[in-house]
N, C-alpha and C positions, 0 to 999 in steps of 0.2 A: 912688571909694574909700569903702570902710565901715568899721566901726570889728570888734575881733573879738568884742564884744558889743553890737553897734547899736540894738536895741531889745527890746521887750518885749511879745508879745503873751500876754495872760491874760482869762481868763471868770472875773466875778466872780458875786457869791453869786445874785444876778438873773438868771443866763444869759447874759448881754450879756458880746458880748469887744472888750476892749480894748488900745490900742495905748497904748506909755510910751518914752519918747527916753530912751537908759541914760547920757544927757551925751557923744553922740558927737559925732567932732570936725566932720562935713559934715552932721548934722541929717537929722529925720526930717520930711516934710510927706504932710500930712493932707488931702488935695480942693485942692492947691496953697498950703495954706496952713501954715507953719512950728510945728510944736510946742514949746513949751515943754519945756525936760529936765525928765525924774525929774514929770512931770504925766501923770497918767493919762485920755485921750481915748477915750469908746464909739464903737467902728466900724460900718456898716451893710452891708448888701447895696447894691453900686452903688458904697462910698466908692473912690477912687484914693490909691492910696498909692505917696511915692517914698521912698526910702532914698537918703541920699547928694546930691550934685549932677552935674550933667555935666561930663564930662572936655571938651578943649577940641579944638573945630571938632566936635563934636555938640549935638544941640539936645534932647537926649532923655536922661534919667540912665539908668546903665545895669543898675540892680535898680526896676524900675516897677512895681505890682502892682495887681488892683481885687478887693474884696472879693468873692464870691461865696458863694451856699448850693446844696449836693446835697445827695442824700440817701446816707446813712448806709450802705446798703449795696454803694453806688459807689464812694465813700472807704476802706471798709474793707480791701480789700485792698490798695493801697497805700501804709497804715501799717506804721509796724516791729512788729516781734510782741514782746511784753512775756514776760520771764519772771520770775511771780512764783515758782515753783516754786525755782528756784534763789535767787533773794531773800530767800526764806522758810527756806530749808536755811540758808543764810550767817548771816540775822538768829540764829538760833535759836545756832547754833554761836558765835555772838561773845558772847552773852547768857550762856551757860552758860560759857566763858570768862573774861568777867568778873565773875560772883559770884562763882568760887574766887577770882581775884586778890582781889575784894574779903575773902572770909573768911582769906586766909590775911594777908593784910597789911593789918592794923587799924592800922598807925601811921601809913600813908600822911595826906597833907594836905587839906582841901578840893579844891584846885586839881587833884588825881590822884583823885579822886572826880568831879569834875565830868567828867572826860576819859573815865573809864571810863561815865559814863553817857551821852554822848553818843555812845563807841562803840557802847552798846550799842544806840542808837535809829536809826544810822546807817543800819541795811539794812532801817527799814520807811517806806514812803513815807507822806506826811501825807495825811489823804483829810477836807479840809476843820475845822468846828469841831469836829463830834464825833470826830474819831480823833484828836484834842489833845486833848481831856479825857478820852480814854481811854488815852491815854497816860498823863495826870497820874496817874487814877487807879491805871495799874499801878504808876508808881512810889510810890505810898503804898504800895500791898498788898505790895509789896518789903520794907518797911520791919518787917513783919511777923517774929517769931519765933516756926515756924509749927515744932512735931519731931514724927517719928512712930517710935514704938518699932520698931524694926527689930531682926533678932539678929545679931549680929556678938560678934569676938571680946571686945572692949572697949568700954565705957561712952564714953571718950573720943574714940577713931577713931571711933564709928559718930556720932556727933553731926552732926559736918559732913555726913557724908553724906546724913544725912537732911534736914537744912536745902536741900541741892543738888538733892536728889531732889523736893523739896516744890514750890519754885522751880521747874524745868522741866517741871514737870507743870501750872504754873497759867502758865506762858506762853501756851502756843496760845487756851487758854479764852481768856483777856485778849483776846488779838491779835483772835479771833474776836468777840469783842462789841465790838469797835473797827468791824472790818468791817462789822458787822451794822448799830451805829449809821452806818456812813458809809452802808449802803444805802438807808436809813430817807430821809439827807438827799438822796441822789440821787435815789429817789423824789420826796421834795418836789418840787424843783428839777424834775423832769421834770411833775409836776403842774400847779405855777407857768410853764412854758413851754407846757402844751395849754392852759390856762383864757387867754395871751395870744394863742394861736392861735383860742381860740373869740371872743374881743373882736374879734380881725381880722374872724372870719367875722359877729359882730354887723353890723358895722359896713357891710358888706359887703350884707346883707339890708337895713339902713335908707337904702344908695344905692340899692338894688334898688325900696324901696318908695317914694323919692321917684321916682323913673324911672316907677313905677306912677302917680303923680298925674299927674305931666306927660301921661301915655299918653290918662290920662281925661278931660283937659284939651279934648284932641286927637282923643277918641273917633269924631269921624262921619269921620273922614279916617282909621281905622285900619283897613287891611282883614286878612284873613285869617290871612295868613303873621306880621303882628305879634302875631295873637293866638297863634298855634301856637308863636312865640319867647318869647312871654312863660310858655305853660305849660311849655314845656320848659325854661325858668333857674329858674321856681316847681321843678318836678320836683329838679334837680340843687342846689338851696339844700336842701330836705328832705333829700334822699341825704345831703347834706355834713352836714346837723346829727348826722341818724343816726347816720354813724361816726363824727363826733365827740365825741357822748357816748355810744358805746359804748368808744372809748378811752379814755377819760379814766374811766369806772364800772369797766376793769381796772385800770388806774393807781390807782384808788382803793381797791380788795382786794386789789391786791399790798400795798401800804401797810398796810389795817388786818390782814393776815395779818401782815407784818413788826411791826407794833405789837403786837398781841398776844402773838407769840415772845419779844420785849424784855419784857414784862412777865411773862410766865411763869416767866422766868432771872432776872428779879429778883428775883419772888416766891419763889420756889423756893433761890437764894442769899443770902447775909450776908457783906458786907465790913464789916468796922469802919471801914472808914476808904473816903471816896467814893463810897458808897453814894447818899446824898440829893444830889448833882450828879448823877449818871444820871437819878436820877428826877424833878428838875427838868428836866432834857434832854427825857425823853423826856415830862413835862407841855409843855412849849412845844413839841415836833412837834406832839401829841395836839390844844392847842389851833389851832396853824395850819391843822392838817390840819380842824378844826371849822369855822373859819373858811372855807377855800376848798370847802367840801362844802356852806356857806351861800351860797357864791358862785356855785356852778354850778348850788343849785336857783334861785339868781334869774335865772342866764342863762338857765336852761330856759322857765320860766315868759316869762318875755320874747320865747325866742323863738317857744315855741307863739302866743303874742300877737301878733307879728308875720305869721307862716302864716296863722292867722287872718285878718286883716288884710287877707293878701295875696291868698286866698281867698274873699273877701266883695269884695274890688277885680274878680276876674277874673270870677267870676257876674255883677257889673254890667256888667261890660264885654260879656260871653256876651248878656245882657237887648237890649243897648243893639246889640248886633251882629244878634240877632233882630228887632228892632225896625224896623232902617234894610234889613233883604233885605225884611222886608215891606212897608216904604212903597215899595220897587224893583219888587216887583213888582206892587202897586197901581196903578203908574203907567204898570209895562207892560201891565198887562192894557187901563188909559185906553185908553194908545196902540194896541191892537190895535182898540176899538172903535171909534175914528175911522177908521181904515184899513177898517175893514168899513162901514163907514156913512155915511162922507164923499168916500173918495178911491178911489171903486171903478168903476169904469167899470159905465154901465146894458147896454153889449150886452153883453161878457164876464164881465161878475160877477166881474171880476178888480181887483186893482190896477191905475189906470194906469201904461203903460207908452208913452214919450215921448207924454205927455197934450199934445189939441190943444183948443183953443177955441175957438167959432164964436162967427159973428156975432150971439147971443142967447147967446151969455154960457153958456151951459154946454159941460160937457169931457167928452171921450172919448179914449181910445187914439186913435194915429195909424194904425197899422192896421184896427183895428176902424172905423172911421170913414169910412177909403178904400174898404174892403168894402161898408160902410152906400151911398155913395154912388155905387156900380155900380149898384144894384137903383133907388135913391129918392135924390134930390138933396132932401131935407128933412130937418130934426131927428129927429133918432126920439122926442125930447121934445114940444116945442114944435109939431111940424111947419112951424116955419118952413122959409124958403126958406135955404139954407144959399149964402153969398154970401162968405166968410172964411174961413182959415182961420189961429189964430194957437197958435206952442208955445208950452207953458206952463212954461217953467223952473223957474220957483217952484216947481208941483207935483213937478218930476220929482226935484228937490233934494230937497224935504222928504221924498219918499216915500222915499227912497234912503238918507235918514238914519235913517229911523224903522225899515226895514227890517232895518240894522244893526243893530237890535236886539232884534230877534227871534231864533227858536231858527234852526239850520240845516235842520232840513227847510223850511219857509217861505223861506227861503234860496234853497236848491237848485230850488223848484217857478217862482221868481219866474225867477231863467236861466234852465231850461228853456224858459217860454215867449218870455224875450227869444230865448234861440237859434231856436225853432220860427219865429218870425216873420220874422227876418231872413232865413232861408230860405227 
């Protein structure tokens, strides 16, 4: 069971939303653990949230939820659709409503003053600091006795009317530099959420470049494929930087276009009254917005510094991967010259193949040797008297290893003769 206003979810001025217990009577828990009422708790991606407790012979409450992030054009069609259009009609019409009540009934009290101007604020929604201080301010410039000579029959009748006419005509303007200021802030606010998403993505490359030490650490046992993964996570950190601060350089001309517009309507108007609170306002965006433009040439700088970095890491690594094919193949070419030099049979000029040994100590094929000893029963070396004959395992291993190491033609020429012979 829930209460009919159980809690509170709200994004505050940072982005960050959060969750508040409105003093229900079965409580709100946060990652299983109990909130405090009327205390306001920041939520993440991943947190669990229950509403309520379990009803009885269940183990489970029955409003369970986990925080989650999409994006924005996922979400948006299964929002309700907002009409400000009718909002805006209603606001306007209560407003002009209640300045005649006010003009025609000056003896009314405080307390029927105060009702009428909360009616009249009733139909626009608050859109954070600035559209509160721009409300303030329109209700000073209300306060105004503002006439314009109109013709009408009488001096007396046309008075009001002009006061009425004055008034409805400086509504929208207001409303409008209400809105303008609240986009100035949503700007911000969408600024201050990419410069947290580019710390992410910092942070993000300085695991990437400890991952690059360990790599070099590790270098003679890296082969290939780790270097082709490591340039292809280099490759997709640039891409990310790239679109990153090319959103965030639009997000930053929407802004100084928007700041500009705000200063031109000020420069260009005069309110007697709430003038220098706007332009205080729009000093403290001007200098935040200076502030986080110092912020993103430092991330910039940092992270050309890091590419860098990570680019001078990957050339060593390129050095050191050159270095280790060439000692590889140094040492095969060794190995072919023993194979030519040492372990070649003297009648076939070939590799031995199942090498035998006689009784003077030196090796030949098995084959080649039984041929040898049809014609002449003596060494073709030594000419000893050939009296033994022993296999030489050892050679036939080693050669068979070393072979594997060689290309495939060399390969394929060594079976063919094992097959020729066997036949």
């Amino acid at each position: 069971m829930i209460s009919r206003k159980h809690c509170v979810f709200q994004q505050n001025a940072e982005g960050q939303w959060t969750i508040q217990d409105n003093k229900s009577l079965n409580g709100v828990w946060l990652n299983k653990q109990r909130l405090d009422p009327s205390k306001v708790y920041p939520i993440a991606e991943g947190d669990h949230i229950q509403l309520g407790v379990p009803l009885e012979n269940r183990e489970t409450a029955e409003y369970e939820y986990e925080v989650i992030k999409d994006e924005w054009e996922k979400i948006k069609p299964f929002l309700a659709q907002r009409n400000d259009l009718g909002k805006a009609k209603s606001s306007r019409t209560k407003r002009k409503f209640s300045l005649e009540e006010l003009e025609t009934s000056g003896s009314e009290g405080p307390s029927d003053s105060r009702c009428k101007r909360d009616r009249m604020s009733c139909g626009n929604e608050p859109v954070g600091k600035s559209w509160g201080q721009a409300e303030e301010a329109r209700r000073l410039t209300e306060k105004m006795d503002v006439k314009l000579p109109l013709p009408g029959p009488s001096e007396g009748d046309s008075a009001p009317v002009h006061v009425h006419s004055k008034k409805a005509m400086t509504v929208p303007q207001k409303d409008q530099k209400g809105s303008s200021l609240a986009e100035s802030w949503t700007g911000l606010k969408m600024l201050r959420k990419s410069l947290v998403d580019t710390m992410k993505l910092k942070v993000k490359v300085q695991e990437k470049q400890t991952a690059v030490l360990n790599v070099k650490q590790k270098r003679r046992k890296c082969d290939q494929k780790e270097i082709l993964v490591m340039e292809q996570e280099l490759q997709e950190l640039q891409n990310q930087l790239c679109m990153e601060q090319e959103h965030q350089q639009q997000q930053v001309e929407k802004l100084e276009r928007t700041f500009c517009k705000e200063q031109q309507k000020l420069e260009g108007e005069r309110w007697e009254q709430g003038e220098e609170n706007l332009k205080e306002q729009l000093a403290q965006v001007l200098q935040e917005h200076r502030a986080l433009m110092e912020e993103l040439n430092r991330n910039k700088k940092d992270f050309e510094a890091i590419i860098q970095a990570k680019n001078k890491e990957l050339e060593e690594t390129k050095e050191e991967k050159e270095k280790v094919r060439a000692q590889k193949e140094e040492v095969l070419n060794q190995m072919n010259d023993v194979l030519e030099n040492e372990l070649q049979c003297t009648i076939c000029s070939e590799h031995f193949i199942e090498a035998v040994t006689l009784n003077c100590a030196h090796s030949f094929c098995s084959y080649c040797i039984n041929e040898w000893t049809k014609r002449k029963v003596e060494c073709p070396i030594c000419r000893q008297e050939i009296k033994s004959k022993t296999r030489s395992l050892v050679l036939d291993n080693c050669i068979n290893r070393m072979v594997e190491k060689l290309d495939v033609e060399m390969k394929e020429h060594r079976l063919s003769l094992i097959r020729e012979r066997k036949v």
